[in-house]
N, C-alpha and C positions, 0 to 999 in steps of 0.2 A: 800470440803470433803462431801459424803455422809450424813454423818450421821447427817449432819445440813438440807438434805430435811427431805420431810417428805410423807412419805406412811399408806394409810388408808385399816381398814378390819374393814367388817362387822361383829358382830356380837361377839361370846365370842372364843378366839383362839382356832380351833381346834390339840393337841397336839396329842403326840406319840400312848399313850394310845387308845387315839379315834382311830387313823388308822389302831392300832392291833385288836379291839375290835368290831369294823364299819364297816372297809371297804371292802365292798364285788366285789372280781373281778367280780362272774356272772353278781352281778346288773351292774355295769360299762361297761358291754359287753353288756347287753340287753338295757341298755340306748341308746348307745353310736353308736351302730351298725347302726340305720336309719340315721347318720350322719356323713357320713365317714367310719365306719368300716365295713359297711353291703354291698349289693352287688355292688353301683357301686361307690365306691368310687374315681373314675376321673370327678363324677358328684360334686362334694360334694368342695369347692375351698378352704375350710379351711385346711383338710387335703391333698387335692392336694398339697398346699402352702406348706407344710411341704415334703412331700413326692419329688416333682419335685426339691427344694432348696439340700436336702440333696443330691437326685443324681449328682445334677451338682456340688458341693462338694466335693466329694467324685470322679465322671468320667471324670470330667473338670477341676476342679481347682487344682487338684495334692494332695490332700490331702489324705497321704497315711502313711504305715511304720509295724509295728512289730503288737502293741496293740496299741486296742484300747477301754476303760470303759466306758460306760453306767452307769451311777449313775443316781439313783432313775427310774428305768423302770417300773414301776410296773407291772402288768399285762404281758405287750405288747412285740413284737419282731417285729412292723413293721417298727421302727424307723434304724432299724439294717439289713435290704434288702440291703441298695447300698453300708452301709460301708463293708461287707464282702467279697465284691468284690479287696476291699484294705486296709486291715488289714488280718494279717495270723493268728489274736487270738482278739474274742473281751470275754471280761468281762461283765456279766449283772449285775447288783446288783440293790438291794430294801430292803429298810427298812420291808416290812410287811411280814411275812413267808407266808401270801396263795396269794401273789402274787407273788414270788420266785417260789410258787409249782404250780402257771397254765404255768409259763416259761418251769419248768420243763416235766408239762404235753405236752407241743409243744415238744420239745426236742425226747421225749421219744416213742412220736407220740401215744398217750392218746388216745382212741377215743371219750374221753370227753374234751379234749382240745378243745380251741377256732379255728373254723377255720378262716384262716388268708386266704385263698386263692384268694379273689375278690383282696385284696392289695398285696399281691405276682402277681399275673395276671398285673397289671395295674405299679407296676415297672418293672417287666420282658420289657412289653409295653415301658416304656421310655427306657428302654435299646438298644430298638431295634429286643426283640421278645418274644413276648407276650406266645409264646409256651412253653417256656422253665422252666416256673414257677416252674416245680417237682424240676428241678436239682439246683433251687433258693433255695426253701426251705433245700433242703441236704445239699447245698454248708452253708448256716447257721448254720446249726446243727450241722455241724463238726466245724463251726470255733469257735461258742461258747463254751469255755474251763473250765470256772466254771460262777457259778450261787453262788453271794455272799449277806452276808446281809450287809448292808451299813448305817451309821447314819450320815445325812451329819452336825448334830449338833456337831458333833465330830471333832477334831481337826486330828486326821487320820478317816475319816468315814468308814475307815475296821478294826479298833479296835476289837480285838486284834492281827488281821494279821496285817502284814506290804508286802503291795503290791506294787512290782518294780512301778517306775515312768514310763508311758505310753506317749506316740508320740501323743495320741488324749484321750479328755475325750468329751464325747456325754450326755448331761444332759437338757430332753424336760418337761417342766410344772413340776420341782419338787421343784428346792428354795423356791418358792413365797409360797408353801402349807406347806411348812416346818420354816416358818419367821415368830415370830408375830412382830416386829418391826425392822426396817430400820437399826440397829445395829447385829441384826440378820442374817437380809439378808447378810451383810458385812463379816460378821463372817463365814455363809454357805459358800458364794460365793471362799475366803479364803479356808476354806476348802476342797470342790472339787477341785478346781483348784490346790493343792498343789500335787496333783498325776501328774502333766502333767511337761515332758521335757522341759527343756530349748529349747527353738525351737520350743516347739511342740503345737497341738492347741487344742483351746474346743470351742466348739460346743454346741449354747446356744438356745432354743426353748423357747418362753416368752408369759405366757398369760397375755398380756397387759391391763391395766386398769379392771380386776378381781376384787372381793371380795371374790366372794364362786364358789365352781362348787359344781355338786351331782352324786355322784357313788350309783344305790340301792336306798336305802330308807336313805340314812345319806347324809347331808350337811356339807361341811369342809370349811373353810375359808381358803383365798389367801391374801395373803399383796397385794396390788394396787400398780402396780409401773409403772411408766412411761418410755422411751425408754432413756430418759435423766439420771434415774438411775440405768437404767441398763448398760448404759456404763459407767458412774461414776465406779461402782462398780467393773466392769471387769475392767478396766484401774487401780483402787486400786488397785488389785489383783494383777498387774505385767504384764498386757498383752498389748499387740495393738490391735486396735480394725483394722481389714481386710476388712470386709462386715459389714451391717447392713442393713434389710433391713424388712417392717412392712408391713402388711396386714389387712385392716379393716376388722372385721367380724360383721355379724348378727346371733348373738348365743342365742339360746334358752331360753328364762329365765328359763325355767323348770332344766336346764344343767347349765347353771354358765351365769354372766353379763363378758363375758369377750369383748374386746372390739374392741381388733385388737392379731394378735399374731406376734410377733418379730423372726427374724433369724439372727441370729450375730456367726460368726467366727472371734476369735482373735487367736494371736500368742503368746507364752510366751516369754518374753523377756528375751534374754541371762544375766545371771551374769558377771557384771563388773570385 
């Protein structure tokens, strides 16, 4: 069982409050962008690692269907380039409403929204052409259908809506920031997952071996977990574990100790 390891954080938990209070998307954008988000991010192997695994995901491995939810996105929409090519509706959701609202500002096509374009460029590029990035970005716009808040501490995390059970749930760097203890974790991981189809899969993005990253001028704390309890935990959950597969990184200390970051695809397993 889980909950007999054990998972470490630095420091004093950062909770809900702090993320409404603290977390600012422009500083996570202005951090974040010389590393990955800024202009050439196929330089950059950490998010290549992310970006390259979900294509072939999503264009190779058949993973496809109706919906598919994004839980806990904050900010971002570059996690949701290759799924829109197979999904006919994705869902975003985030706990913090001005991160909900820089979503929105992409959507709406803001001219103060973040530009996403080096990372729309550079998956057009894995697709096979790198031109076509305008009609990437549209083909998203239209597939994203709403823009929800989400608490994954919640036993439905769209309380008080109740959202149809989805073919794929998509959830990168959000449990571990949202866990201050390894029961926690359990608990989250439960919870998202309880959106997804008999059949259907989720799609797990893991900053491995963590304590804190920094968005801005605030520090949040991460649970520490290891790749052995993250499949524990998703195998708790109901699922089969499909892939799994880990990338050392050398991340910033100024940015978080994370350590390596995990890509795992499981299946939920049919009701007897």
């Amino acid at each position: 069982m889980l909950c007999g390891l054990q998972g470490t954080m630095e420091g004093d938990f950062t909770g809900k409050e702090m993320y409404h209070l603290n977390f600012d998307p422009k500083g996570y954008f202005s951090m974040y962008k010389n590393f990955g988000l800024g202009i050439s991010p196929g330089n950059d192997e950490r998010i290549r690692f992310i970006l390259e695994h979900l294509h072939k995901t999503f264009a190779h491995d058949g993973i496809r269907g109706d919906t598919l939810i994004d839980i806990g996105s904050g900010p971002s929409i570059y996690q949701l380039l290759s799924a829109c090519e197979s999904f006919k509706e994705i869902i975003v959701s985030d706990l913090v409403e001005k991160n909900r609202e820089e979503v929105q500002k992409w959507l709406r096509k803001d001219p103060n929204a973040f530009d996403w374009t080096p990372i729309v460029k550079y998956v057009c590029q894995l697709e096979g052409n790198r031109e076509t990035w305008l009609e990437k970005e549209e083909k998203l716009r239209r597939t994203i259908k709403q823009v929800l808040k989400c608490d994954v501490t919640l036993a439905n995390p769209f309380d008080p809506l109740v959202v149809p059970p989805a073919d794929c749930v998509l959830c990168s760097c959000c449990l571990e920031a949202a866990s201050k203890d390894v029961p926690a974790y359990c608990s989250a991981m439960k919870n998202v997952t309880s959106v997804v189809k008999p059949g259907g899969h989720f799609i797990f993005v893991i900053p491995i071996g963590a304590t804190y990253y920094v968005a801005g001028q605030s520090k949040f704390t991460n649970l520490c977990v290891t790749p052995e309890m993250v499949k524990v935990a998703v195998k708790e959950a109901g699922f089969e574990i499909v892939h799994f597969e880990n990338l050392s990184v050398d991340f910033p200390v100024e940015l978080s100790d994370t350590k390596s970051f995990g890509f795992l695809v499981a299946r939920k397993c049919n009701k007897a």
